[in-house]
C-alpha positions in Angstrom: -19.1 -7.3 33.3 -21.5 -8.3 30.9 -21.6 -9.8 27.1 -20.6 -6.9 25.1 -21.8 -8.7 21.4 -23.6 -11.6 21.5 -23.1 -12.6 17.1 -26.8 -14.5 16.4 -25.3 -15.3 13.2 -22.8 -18.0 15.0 -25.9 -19.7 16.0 -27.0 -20.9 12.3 -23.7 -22.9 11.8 -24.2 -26.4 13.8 -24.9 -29.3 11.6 -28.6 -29.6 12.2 -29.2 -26.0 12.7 -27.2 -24.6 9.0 -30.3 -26.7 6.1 -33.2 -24.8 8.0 -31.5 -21.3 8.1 -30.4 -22.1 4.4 -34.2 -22.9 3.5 -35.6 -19.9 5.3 -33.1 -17.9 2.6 -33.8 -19.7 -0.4 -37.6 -20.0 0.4 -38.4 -17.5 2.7 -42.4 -17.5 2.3 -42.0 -20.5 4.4 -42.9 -19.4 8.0 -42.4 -23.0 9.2 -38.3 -22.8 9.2 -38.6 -19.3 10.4 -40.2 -20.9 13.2 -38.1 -23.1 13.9 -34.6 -20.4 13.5 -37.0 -18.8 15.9 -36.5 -22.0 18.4 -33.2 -22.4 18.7 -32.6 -18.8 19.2 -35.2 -18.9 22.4 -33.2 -21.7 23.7 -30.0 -20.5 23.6 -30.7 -16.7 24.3 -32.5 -18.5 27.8 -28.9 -19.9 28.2 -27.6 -16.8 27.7 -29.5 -15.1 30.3 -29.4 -17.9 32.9 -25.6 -17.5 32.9 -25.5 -14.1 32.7 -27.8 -13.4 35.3 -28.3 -9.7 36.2 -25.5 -8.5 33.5 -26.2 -7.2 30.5 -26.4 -9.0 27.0 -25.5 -6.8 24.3 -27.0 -8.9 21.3 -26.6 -8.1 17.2 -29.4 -8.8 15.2 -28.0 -10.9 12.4 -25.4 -9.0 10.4 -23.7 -10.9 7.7 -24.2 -11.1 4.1 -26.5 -14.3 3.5 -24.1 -15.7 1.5 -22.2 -16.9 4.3 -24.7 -19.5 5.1 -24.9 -20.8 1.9 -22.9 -23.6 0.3 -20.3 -23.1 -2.6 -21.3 -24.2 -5.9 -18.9 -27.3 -5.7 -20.6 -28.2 -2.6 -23.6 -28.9 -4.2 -25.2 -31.9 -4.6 -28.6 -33.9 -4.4 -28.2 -34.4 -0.7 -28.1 -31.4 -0.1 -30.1 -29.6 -2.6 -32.8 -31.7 -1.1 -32.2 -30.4 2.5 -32.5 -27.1 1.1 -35.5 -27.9 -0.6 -35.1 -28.2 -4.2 -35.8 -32.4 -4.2 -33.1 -33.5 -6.3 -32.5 -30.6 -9.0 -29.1 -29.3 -8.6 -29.5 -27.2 -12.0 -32.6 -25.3 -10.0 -30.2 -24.8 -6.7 -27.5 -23.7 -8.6 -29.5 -21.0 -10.7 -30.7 -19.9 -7.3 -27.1 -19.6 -5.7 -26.2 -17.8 -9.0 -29.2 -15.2 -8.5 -27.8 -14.3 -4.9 -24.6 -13.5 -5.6 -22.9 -9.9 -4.8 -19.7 -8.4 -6.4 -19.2 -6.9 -2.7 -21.4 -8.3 -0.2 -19.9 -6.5 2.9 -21.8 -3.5 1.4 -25.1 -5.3 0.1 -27.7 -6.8 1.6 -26.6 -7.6 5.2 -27.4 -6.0 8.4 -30.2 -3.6 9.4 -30.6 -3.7 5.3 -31.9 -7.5 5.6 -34.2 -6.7 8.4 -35.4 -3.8 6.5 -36.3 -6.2 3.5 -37.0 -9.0 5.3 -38.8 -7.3 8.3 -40.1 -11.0 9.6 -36.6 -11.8 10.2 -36.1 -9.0 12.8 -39.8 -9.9 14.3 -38.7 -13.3 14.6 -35.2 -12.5 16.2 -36.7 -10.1 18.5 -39.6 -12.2 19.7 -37.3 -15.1 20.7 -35.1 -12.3 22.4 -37.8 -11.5 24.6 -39.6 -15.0 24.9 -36.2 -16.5 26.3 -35.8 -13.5 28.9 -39.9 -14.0 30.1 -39.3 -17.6 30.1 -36.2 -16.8 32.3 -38.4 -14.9 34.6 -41.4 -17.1 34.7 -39.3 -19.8 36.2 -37.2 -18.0 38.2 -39.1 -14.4 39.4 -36.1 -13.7 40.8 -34.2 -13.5 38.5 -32.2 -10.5 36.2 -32.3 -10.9 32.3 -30.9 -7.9 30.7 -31.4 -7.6 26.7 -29.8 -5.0 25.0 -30.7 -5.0 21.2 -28.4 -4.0 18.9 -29.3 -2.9 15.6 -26.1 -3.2 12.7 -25.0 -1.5 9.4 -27.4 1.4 10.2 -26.1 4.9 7.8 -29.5 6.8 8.2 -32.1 7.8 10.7 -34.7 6.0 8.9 -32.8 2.8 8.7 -32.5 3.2 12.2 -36.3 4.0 13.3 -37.7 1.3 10.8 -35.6 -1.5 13.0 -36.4 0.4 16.4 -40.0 0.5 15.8 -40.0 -2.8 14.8 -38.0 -4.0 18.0 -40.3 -2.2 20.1 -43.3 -3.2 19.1 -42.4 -6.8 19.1 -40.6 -5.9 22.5 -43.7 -4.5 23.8 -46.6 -7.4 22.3 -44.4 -9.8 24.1 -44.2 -8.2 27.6 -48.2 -7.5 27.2 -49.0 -11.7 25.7 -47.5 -12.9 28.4 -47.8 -10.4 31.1 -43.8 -9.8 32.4 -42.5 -6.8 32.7 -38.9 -7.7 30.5 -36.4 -5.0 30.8 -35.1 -4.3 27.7 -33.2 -1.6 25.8 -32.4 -0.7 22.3 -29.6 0.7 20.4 -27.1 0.6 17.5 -23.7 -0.2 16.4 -22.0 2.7 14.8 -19.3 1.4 11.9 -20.7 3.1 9.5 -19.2 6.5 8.7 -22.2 8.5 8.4 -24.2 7.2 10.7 -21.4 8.5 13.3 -21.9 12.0 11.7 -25.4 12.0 12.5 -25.1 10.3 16.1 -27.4 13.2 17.8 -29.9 13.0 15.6 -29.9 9.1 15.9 -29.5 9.6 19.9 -32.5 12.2 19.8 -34.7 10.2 18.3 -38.0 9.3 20.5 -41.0 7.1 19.6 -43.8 9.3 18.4 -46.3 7.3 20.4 -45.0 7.6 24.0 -42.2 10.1 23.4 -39.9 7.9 24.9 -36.3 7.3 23.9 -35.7 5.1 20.6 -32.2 4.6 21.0 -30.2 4.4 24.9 -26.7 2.9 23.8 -23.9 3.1 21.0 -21.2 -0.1 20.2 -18.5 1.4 17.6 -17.7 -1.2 15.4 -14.2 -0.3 15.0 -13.9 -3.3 12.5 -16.1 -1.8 9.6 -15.6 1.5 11.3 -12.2 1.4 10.1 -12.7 -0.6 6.6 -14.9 2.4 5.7 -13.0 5.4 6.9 -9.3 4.0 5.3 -10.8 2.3 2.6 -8.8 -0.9 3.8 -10.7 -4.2 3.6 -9.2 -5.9 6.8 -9.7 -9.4 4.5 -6.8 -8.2 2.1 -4.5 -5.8 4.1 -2.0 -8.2 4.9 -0.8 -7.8 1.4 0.5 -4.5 2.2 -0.1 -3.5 5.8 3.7 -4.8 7.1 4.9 -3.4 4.1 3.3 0.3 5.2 4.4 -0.2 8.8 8.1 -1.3 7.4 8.4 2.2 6.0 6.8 4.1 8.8 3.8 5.3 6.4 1.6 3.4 9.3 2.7 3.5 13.1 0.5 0.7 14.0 -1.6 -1.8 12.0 -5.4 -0.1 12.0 -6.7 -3.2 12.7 -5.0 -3.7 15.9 -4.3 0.0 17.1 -7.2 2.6 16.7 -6.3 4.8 14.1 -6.4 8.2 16.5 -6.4 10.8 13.5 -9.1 9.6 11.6 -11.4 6.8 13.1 -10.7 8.4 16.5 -11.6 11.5 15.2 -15.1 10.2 14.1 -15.9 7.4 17.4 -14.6 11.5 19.5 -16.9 13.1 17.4 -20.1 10.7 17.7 -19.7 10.3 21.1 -19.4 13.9 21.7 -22.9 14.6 19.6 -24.4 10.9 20.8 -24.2 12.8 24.4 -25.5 16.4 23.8 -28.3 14.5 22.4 -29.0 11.9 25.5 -26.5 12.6 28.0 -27.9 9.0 29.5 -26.6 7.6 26.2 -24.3 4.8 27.2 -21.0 4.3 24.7 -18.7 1.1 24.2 -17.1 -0.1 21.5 -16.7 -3.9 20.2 -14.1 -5.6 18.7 -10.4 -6.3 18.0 -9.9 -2.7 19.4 -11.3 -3.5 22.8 -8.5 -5.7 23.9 -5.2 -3.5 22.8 -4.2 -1.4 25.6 -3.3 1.5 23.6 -6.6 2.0 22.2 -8.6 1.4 25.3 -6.5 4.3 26.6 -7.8 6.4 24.1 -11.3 5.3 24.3 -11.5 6.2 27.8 -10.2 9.8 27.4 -13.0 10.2 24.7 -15.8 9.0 27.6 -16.3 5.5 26.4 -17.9 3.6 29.2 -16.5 0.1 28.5 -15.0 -2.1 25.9 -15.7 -5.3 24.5 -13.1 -8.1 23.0 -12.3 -11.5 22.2 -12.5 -13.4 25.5 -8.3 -14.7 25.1 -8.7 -10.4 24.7 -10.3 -9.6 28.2 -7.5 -10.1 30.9 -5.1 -7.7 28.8 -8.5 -5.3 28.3 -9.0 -5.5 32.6 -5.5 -4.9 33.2 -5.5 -1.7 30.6 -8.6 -0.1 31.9 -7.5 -0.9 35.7 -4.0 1.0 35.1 -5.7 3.9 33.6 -8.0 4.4 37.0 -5.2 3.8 38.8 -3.1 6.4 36.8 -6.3 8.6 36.5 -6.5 8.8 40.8 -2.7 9.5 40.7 -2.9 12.7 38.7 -6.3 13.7 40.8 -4.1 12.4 43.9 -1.0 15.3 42.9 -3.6 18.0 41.7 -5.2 18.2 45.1 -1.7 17.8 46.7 -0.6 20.8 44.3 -3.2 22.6 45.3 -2.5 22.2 49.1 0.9 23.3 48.7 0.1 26.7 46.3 -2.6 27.3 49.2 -0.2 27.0 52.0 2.6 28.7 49.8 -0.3 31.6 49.3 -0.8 31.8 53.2 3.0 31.7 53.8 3.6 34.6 51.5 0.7 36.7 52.8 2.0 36.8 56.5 5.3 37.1 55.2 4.0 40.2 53.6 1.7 41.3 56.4 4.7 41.2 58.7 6.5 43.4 56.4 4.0 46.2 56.7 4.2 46.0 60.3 
């Protein structure tokens, strides 16, 4: 048990917290409200690890299109184009909001594609990552921290390396500045289609400079995983979806219910090439996926090693994966006793024949 995805982005919402985030991405040469992002992560991530003591924390560098932070144009006035720092010019703010905006913002600028333009955002995030878990330790030398950090969106092996090597090198000027020895791993979330059809080449990646590992785990976004592959935005599918599963053209809502054929068939495949690349590699998935029993079933027969969900998600998740080990030592349970018996029936019919001959 562990946190499976730990969402940064939920951080930036609280009253106080949402004008600074909001500055940082309207003015983002201004290192002081970086600073201070870079704060309140460090306190809450040392939260994080103080309650989750010797578990794992899977955590997402921020994924979201930045629009989400910012405020709709009716939403706009002096007060608050003066906590985003444009004094009392609303016109200016505006113009700037207006700049921003993306026809489809799921597939712009979000993700690994922010930190890859705005690399001092993934430096920031990383350094109170690890500055939380060696504050963790200074205080308590006993204790566990256990960052895992995830990299979203990626769809190339560049993408990928670009974050990694910026992760690590943070990671690594952290451990040395202030001398403890955080244990920390990195790795990526696989929703987008092609970045599951190059999984080994991702897994098989290895830093140049020591030759070790760049990437230990995969987390399938089945979420985007399955926007992408059907071509289904999950936003506007109620509009159809009960429709499709009215006239059997859809057994089960994608959303809720793996889609076996076809996302299956990619999350089967990734893992399968993930592992002949790093057989260490360790495979989950995340989201609404990881709490229906049906799909868990199926994620288990393709080697996942756990699933993450919703927390109302997790009793129905523990009670699926428990009935499929108890199911899975049932059939080993009757293939051991078939075996007995064909053995003993093998022994029976060889002195039956043996007495035959005699």
């Amino acid at each position: 048990m562990g946190i499976g995805l730990c969402r940064t982005e939920h951080m930036f919402f609280s009253p106080e917290r949402l004008p600074i985030v909001r500055r940082w991405i309207f003015h983002t040469e201004c290192l002081d409200d970086l600073d201070h992002i870079k704060h309140f992560q460090r306190s809450d991530f040392k939260d994080l690890f103080v309650a989750m003591n010797g578990k794992d924390v899977t955590i997402r560098l921020l994924d979201p299109p930045l629009h989400e932070f910012l405020p709709r144009p009716e939403q706009v006035h002096e007060r608050v184009a003066e906590e985003c720092g444009f004094g009392t010019d609303v016109k200016r703010m505006l113009a700037r909001i207006d700049s921003m905006h993306e026809e489809n913002p799921m597939l712009g600028l979000r993700g690994c594609r922010l930190g890859i333009v705005k690399p001092e955002f993934t430096q920031m995030q990383v350094e109170a990552i690890m500055s939380a878990a060696a504050d963790f330790l200074e205080e308590s030398p006993e204790a566990k921290p256990h960052p895992r950090i995830m990299i979203p969106l990626i769809g190339s092996i560049t993408e990928y390396k670009n974050q990694a090597l910026i992760i690590k090198s943070g990671a690594e000027r952290i451990r040395s500045e202030r001398g403890i020895d955080v244990p920390y791993e990195i790795g990526t979330m696989i929703e987008v289609p092609r970045a599951a059809l190059i999984s080994d080449k991702i897994a098989g990646l290895v830093d140049e400079a020591d030759g070790k590992p760049l990437c230990t785990f995969f987390s399938y976004g089945t979420n985007d995983l399955t926007q992408m592959t059907m071509g289904i935005s999950r936003d506007d599918s109620n509009g159809f979806i009960p429709k499709y599963l009215d006239l059997g053209i859809l057994l089960d809502d994608p959303f809720q219910t793996i889609d076996e054929e076809g996302v299956g068939k990619l999350v089967q495949h990734s893992a399968t090439l993930g592992k002949s690349a790093n057989p260490t590699m360790s495979l989950s998935v995340c989201g609404e996926h990881g709490g229906d029993p049906k799909s868990i079933a199926f994620f288990d027969k393709v080697g996942l090693n756990y699933v993450s969900c919703s927390p109302y998600r997790v009793p129905v998740a523990r009670l699926a994966a428990g009935q499929i080990r108890v199911q899975r030592r049932m059939a080993k349970a009757k293939e051991e006793e078939d075996k007995r018996a064909a053995s003993i029936q093998s022994k029976q019919t060889t002195m039956g024949n043996a007495e035959s001959m005699s």
